[in-house]
Structures are given as structure tokens and as C-alpha cells.
DSSP file (Angstrom, degrees, kcal/mol; ACC not computed):
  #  RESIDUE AA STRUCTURE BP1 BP2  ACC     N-H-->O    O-->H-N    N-H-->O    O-->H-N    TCO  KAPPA ALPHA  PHI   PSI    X-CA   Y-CA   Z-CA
    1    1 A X              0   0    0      0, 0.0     5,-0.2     0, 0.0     0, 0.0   0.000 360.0 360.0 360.0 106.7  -40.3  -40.6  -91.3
    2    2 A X  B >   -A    5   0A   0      3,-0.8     3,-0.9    29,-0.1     0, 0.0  -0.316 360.0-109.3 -48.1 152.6  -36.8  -42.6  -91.9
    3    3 A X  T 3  S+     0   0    0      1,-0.2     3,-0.1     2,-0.0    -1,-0.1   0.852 124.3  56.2 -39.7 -54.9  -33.7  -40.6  -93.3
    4    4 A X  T 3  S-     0   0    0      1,-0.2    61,-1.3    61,-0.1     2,-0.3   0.711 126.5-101.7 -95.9 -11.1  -34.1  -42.5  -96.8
    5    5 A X  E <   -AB   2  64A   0     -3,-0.9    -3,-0.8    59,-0.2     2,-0.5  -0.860  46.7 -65.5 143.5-177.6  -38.1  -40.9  -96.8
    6    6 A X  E     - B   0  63A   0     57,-6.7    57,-1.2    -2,-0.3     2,-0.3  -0.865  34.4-159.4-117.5 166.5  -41.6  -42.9  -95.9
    7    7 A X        -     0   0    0     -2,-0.5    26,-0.7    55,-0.2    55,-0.2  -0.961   5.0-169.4-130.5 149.3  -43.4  -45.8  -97.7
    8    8 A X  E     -c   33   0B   0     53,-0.4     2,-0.3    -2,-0.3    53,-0.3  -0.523   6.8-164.1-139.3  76.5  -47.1  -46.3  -97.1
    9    9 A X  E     -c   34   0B   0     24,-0.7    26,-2.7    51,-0.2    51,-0.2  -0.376   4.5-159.4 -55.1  99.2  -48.5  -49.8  -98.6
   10   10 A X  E     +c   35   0B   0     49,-4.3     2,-0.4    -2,-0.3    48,-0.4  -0.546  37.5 144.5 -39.6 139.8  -52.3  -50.2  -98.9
   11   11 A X  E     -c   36   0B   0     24,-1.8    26,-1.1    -2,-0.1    27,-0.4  -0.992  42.8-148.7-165.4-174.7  -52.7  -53.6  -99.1
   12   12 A X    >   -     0   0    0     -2,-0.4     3,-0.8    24,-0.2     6,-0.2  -0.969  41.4-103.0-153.1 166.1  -55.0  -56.6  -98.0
   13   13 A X  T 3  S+     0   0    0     -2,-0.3    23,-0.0     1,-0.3    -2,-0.0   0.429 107.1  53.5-103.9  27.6  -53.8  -59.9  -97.3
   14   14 A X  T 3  S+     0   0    0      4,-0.0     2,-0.4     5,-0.0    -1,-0.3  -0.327  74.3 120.9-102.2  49.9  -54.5  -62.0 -100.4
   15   15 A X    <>  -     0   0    0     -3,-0.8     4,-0.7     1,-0.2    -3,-0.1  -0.984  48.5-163.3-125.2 136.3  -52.9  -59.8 -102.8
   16   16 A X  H  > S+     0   0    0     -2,-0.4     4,-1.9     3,-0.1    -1,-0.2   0.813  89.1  66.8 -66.0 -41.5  -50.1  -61.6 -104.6
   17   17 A X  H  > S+     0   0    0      2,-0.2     4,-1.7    40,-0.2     3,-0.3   0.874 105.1  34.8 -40.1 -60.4  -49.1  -58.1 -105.5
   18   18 A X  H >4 S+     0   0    0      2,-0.3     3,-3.0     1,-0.2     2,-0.5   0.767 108.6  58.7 -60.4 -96.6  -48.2  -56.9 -102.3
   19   19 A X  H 3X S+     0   0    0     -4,-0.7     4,-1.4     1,-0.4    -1,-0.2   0.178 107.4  52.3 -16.5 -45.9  -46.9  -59.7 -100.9
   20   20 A X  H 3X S+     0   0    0     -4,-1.9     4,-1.4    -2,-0.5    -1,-0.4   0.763 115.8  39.6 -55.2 -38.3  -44.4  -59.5 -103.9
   21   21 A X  H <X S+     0   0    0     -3,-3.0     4,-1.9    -4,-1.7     5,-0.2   0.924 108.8  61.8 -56.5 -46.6  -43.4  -55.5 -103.2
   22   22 A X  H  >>S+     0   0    0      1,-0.2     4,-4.9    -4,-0.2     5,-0.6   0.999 108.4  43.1 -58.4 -38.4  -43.4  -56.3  -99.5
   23   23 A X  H  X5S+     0   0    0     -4,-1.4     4,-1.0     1,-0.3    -1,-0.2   0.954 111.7  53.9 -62.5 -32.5  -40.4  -58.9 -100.2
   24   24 A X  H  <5S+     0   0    0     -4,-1.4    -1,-0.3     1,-0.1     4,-0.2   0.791 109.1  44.0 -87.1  -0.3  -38.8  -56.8 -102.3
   25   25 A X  H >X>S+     0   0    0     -4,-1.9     5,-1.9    -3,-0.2     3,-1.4   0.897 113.5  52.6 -66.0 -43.7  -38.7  -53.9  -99.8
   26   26 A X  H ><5S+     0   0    0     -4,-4.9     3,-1.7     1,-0.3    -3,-0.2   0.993 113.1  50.0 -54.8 -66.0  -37.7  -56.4  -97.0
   27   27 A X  T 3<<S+     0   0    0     -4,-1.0    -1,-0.3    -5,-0.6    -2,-0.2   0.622 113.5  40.3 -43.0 -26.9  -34.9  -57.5  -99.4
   28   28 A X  T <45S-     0   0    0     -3,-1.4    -1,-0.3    -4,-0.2    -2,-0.2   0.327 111.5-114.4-101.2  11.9  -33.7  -54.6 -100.2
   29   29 A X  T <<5 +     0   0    0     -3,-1.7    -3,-0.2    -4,-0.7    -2,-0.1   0.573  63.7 146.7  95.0  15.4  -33.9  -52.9  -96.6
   30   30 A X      < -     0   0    0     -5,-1.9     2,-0.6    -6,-0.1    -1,-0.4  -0.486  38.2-150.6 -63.4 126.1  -36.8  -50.3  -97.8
   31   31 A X        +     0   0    0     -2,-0.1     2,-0.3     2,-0.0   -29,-0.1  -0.963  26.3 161.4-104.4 140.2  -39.1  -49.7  -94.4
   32   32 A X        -     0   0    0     -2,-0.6     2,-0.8   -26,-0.1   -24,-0.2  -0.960  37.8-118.7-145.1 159.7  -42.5  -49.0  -95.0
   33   33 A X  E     -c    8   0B   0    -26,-0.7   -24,-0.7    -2,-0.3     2,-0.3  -0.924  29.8-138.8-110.1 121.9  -45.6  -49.2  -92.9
   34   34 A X  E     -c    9   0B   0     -2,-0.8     2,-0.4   -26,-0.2   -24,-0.2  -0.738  14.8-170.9 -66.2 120.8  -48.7  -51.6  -94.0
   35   35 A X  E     -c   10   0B   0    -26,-2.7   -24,-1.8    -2,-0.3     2,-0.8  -0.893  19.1-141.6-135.3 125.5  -52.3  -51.1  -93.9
   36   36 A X  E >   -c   11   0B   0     -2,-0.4     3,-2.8   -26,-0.2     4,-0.3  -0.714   7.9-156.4 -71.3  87.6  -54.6  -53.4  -94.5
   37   37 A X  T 3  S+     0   0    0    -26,-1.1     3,-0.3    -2,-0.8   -25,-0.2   0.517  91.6  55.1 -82.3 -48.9  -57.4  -51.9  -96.4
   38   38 A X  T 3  S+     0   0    0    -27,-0.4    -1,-0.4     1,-0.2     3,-0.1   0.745 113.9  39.9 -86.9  -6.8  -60.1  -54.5  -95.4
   39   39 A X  S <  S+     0   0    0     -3,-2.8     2,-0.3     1,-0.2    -2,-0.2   0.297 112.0  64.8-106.3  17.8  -59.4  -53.9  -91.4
   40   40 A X    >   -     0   0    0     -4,-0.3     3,-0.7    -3,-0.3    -1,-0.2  -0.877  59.5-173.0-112.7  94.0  -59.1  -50.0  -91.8
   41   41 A X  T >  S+     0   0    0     -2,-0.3     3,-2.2     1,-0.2     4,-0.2   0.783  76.6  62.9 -72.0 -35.2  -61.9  -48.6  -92.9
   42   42 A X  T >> S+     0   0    0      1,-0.3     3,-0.7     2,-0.1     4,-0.6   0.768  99.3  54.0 -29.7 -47.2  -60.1  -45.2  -93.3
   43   43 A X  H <> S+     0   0    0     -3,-0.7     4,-0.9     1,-0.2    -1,-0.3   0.439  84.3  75.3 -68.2 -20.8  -58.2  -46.2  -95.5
   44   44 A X  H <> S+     0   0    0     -3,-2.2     4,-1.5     1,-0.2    -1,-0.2   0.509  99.7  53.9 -76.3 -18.1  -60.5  -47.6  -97.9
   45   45 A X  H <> S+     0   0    0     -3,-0.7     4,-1.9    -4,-0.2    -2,-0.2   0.606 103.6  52.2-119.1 -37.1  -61.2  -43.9  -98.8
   46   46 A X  H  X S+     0   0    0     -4,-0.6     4,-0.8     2,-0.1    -2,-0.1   0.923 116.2  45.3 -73.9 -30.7  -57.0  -42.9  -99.5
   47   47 A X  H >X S+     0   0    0     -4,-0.9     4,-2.9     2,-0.2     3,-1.9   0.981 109.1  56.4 -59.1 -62.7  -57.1  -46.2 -102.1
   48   48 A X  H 3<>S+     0   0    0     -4,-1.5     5,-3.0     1,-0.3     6,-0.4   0.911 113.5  44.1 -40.9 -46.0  -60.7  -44.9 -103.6
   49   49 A X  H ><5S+     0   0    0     -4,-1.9     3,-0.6     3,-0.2    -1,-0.3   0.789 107.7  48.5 -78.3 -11.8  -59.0  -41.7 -104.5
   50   50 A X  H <<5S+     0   0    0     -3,-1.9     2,-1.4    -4,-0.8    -2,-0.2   0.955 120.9  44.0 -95.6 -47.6  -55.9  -42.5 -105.9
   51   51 A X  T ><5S-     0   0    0     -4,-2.9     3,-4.8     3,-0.4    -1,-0.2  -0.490 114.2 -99.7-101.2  93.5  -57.9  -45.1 -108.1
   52   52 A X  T < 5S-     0   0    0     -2,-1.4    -3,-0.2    -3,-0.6     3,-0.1   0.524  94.3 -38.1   5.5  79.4  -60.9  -43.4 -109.4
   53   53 A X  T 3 <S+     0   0    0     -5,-3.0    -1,-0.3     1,-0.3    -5,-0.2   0.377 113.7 137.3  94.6  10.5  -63.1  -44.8 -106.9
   54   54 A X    <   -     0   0    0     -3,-4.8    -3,-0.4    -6,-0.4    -1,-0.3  -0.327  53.6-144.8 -86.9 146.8  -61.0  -48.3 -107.4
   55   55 A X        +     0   0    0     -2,-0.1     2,-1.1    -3,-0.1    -7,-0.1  -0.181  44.1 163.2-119.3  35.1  -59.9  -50.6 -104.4
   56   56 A X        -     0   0    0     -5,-0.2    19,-0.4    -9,-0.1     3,-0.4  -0.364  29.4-134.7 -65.9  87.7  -56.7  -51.3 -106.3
   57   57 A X  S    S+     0   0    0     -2,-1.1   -40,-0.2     1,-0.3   -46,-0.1  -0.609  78.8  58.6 -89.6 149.4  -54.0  -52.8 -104.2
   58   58 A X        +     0   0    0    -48,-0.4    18,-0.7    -2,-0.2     2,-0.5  -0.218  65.4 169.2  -1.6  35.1  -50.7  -52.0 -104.1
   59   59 A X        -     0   0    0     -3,-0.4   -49,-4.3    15,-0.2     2,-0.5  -0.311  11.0-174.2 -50.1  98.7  -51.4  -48.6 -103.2
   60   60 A X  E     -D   73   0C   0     13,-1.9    13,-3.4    -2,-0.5     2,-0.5  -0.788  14.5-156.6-114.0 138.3  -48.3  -47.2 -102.3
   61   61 A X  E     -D   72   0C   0     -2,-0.5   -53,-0.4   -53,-0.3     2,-0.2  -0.955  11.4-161.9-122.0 105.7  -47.6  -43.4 -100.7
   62   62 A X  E     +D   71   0C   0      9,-2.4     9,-1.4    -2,-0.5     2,-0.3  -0.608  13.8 177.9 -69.5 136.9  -44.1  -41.9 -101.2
   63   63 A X  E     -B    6   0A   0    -57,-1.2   -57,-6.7    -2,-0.2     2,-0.2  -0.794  30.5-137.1-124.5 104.6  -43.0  -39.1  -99.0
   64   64 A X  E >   -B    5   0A   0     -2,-0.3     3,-1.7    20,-0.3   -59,-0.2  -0.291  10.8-130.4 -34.9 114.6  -39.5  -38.3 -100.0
   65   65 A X  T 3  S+     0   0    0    -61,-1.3     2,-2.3     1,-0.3   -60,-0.1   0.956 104.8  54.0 -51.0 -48.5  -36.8  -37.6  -98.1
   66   66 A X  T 3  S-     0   0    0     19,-0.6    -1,-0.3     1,-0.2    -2,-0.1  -0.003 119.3-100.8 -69.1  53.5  -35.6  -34.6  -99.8
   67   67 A X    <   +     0   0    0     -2,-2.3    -1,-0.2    -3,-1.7    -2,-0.1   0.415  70.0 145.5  26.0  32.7  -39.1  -32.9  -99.4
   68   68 A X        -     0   0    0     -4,-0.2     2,-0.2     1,-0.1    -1,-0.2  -0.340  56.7 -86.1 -60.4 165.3  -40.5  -33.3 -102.4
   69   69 A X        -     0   0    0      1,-0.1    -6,-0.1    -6,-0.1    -1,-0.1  -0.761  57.6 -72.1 -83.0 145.6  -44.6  -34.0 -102.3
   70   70 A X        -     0   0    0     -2,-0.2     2,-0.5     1,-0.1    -7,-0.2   0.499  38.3-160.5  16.9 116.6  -46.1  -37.1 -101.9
   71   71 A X  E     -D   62   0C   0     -9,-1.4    -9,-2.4    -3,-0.1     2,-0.7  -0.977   7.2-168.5-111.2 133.6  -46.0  -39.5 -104.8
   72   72 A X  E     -D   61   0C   0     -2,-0.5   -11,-0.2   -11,-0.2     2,-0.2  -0.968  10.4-167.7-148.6 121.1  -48.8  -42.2 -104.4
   73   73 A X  E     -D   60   0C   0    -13,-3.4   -13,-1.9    -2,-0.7     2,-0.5  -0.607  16.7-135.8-104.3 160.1  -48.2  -45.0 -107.1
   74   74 A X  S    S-     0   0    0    -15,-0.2   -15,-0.2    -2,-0.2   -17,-0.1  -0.948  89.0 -12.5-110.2 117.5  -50.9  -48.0 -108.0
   75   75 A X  S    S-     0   0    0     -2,-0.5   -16,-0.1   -19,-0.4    -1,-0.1   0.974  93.4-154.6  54.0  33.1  -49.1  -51.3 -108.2
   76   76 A X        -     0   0    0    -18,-0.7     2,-0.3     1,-0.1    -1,-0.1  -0.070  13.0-126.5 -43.7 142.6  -45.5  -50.0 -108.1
   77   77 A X    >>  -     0   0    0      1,-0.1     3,-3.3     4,-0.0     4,-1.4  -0.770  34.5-115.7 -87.4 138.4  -42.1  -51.6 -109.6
   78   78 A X  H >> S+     0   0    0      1,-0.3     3,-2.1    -2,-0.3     4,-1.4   0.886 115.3  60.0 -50.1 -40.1  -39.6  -51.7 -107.0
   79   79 A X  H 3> S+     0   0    0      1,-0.3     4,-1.7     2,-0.2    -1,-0.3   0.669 102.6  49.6 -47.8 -20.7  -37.6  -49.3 -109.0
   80   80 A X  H <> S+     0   0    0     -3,-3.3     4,-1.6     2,-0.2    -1,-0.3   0.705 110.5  51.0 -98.6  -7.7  -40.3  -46.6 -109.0
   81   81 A X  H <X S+     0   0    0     -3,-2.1     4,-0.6    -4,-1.4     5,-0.3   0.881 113.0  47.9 -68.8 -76.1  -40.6  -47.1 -105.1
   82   82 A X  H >X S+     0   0    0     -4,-1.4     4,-2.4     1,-0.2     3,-1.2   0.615 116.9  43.2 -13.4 -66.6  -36.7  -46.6 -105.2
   83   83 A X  H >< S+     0   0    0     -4,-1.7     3,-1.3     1,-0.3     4,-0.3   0.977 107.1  56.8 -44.5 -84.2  -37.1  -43.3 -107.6
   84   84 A X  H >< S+     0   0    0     -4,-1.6     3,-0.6     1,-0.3   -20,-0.3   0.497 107.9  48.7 -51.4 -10.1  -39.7  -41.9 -105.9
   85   85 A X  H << S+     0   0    0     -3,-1.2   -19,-0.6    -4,-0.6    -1,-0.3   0.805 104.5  60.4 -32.3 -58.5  -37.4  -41.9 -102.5
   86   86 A X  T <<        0   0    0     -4,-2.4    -2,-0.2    -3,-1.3    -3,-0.1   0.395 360.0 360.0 -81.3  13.2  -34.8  -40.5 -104.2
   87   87 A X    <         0   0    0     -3,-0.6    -1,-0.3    -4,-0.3    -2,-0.1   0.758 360.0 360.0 -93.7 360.0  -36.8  -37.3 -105.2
């Protein structure tokens, strides 16, 4: 966990979506960790629950620095990654 909190992208690697979030973390200096949803099978199963049973990517997992709980967004705006940092 970084000082400013974690990010944890779902993602696969045709999704226009991510690929637009990742640049606007990189761009703004946001670190976050990628997992690619079709070569982690684990993983297929954190997506399924956050969208009713959905493989919806961006699937994004907040942990906040100031130790708020886990915020886990579908297809986030960078501002709500931002927010959800900053709880």
C-alpha cells in the first residue's frame, strides 16, 4: 500500500475502458496494480461479485489511505478514483 492508498484495476487487454483509466492514472501519477481478468482465473470471481455475476471491466478496488473500507467501483471516472483515495 502507497501513502496516497491502493488502486486495484480488473481489467483485460482489449478494453478501451481500461486502457483509458490506466492513462489517466499514469498521467496523473495514481499507482495502481493490474490484473488481467482473462489470465487470472481468481480474479474472475472478485469482478463476478462486484457485478452481479457480470465480467464488467474496469473493475476497480479502492483501499484508502486514511483507513476507510474498500470502495470497489465498475468503470470509474478518474475523479471518483481520486475521491475514493481521498476517504
Amino acid at each position: 500500500m502507497t501513502a496516497q492508498g491502493n488502486v486495484i484495476m480488473y481489467s483485460t487487454t482489449w478494453c478501451g475502458y481500461c486502457r483509458r483509466l490506466k492513462s489517466q492514472l499514469d498521467r496523473e501519477g495514481i499507482a495502481y496494480t493490474e490484473i488481467d481478468i482473462e489470465q487470472d482465473p481468481s480474479a474472475v470471481a472478485v469482478v463476478e461479485k462486484a457485478n452481479n455475476g457480470n465480467r464488467t471491466v474496469p473493475t476497480v478496488v479502492v483501499t484508502p489511505a486514511g483507513g476507510a473500507p474498500d470502495v470497489t467501483m465498475t468503470n470509474p471516472s478518474l475523479a471518483e478514483v481520486k475521491q475514493a483515495l481521498a476517504a
